[in-house]
N, C-alpha and C positions, 0 to 999 in steps of 0.2 A: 668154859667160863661164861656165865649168863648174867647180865647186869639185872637191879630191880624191877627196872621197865620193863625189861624180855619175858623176866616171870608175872609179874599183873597183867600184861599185854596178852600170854599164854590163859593165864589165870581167867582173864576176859572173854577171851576168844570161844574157851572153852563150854566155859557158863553160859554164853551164849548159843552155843551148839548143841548144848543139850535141852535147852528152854527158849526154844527159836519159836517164838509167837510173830504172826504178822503185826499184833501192835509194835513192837520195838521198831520195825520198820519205818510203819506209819509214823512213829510217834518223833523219830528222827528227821525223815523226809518233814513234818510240819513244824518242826522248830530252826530246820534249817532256810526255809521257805520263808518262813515269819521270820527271820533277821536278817536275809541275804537280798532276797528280793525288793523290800523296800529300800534297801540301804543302797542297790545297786540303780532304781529307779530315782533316787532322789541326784542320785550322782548325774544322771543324763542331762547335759544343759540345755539341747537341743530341743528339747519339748515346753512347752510351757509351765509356767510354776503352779495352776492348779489344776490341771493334769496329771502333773507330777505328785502332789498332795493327796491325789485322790486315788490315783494307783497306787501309791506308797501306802495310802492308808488300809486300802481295800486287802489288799496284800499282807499284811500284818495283822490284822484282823480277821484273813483267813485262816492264818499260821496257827493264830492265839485259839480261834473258836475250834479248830480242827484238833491241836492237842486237848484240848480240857474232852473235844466232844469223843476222843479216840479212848478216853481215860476212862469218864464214864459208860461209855456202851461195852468195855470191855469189863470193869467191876458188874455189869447187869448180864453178861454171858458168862463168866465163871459163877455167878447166885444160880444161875438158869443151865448150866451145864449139870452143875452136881447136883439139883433137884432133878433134872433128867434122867440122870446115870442112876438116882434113888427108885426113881420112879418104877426106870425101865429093867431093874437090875443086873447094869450095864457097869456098875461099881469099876471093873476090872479097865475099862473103854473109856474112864473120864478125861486122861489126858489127851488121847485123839478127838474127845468130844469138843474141848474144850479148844485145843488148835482152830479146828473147823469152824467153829464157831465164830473162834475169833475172824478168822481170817475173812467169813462172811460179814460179820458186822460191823467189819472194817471196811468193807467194801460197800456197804449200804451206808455206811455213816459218809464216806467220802462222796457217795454220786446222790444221797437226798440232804440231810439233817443239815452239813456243812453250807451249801449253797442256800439252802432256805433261811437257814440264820442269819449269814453274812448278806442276801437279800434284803431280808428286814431288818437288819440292823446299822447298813453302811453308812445308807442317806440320815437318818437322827442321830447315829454319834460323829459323825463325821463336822453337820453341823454343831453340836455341842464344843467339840474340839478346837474347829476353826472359828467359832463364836458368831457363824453366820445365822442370820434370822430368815427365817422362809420370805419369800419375794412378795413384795405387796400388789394384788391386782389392783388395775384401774379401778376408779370408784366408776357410778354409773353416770354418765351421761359427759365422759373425761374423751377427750380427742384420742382417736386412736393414731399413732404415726406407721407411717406403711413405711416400708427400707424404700432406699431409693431406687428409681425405676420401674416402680413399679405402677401397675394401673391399676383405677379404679372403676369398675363395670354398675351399672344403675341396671337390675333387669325388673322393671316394672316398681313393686310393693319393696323389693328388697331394694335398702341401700349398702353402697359402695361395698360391693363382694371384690375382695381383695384376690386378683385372678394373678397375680407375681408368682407365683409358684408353676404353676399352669403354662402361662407365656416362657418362662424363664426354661421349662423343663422340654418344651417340644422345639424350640429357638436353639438350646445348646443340645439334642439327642440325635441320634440318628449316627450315618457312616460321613463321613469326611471324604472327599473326593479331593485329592491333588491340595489337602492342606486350607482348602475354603469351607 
């Protein structure tokens, strides 16, 4: 006795077994990514809220740009598989052409196309989203504030070269003896 679900579940399973492309993979890994991942980041109280904003966004915008990008490089290697298989008259060879294929240009698309787009495109939609405007520099000749503690060094021609990083980095470096 088999219920509905046992046969479309079989039914699935199947289909799949015979049409097993690395895109299906890919294309599940990055839609589960894109809703699981931000949705588990935003959950973390412990971290700051734009922190939290920005990994959540980064994140979902990886998911988003990785399915569309896994969709189209795979319509551009079955165009490119069967002009090959024409070419080379490999006709017989197109479906293992076409795996391989996939499975390389799944693999290219996840380690360049994915990160260069989500690179260029975090920081301006991100702002658009959270409605932030890029930060305004000082005008010219506006005080500059140094954090506190920190010193300011005159060496001749140049004024007050801000030496806080400097002092601050050879002060706390080094080995610790006995906790001093």
């Amino acid at each position: 006795m088999t219920t509905p679900f046992q046969k479309n579940f079989k039914k699935l399973c199947m289909y799949l077994g015979k049409n097993n492309k690395a895109l299906y993979g890919a294309l599940t890994i990055a839609l589960s990514k894109g809703i699981l991942r931000p949705t588990f980041t935003m959950m973390d109280k412990k971290q700051d809220k734009d922190s939290r904003i920005y990994t959540a966004f980064r994140e979902g915008l990886t998911g988003g740009v990785a399915f569309v990008s896994y969709l189209a490089t795979d319509a551009v290697v079955e165009k490119l598989a069967s002009k090959l298989a024409k070419k080379t008259n490999h006709l017989n060879e197109l479906p293992k052409m076409k795996s391989t294929l996939s499975l390389i240009t799944v693999s290219l698309t996840a380690l360049f196309i994915i990160p260069a787009i989500c690179n260029a495109a975090t920081k301006p939609l991100l702002d658009v989203f959270t409605g932030k405007n890029k930060k305004q520099l000082p005008k010219a000749g506006s005080a500059y504030v140094t954090p506190q503690g920190a010193k300011n060094v005159n060496f001749g021609n140049y004024k007050n070269i801000n030496v806080y990083h400097f002092n601050n980095f050879y002060n706390n470096s080094g080995m610790k003896i006995g906790g001093v």
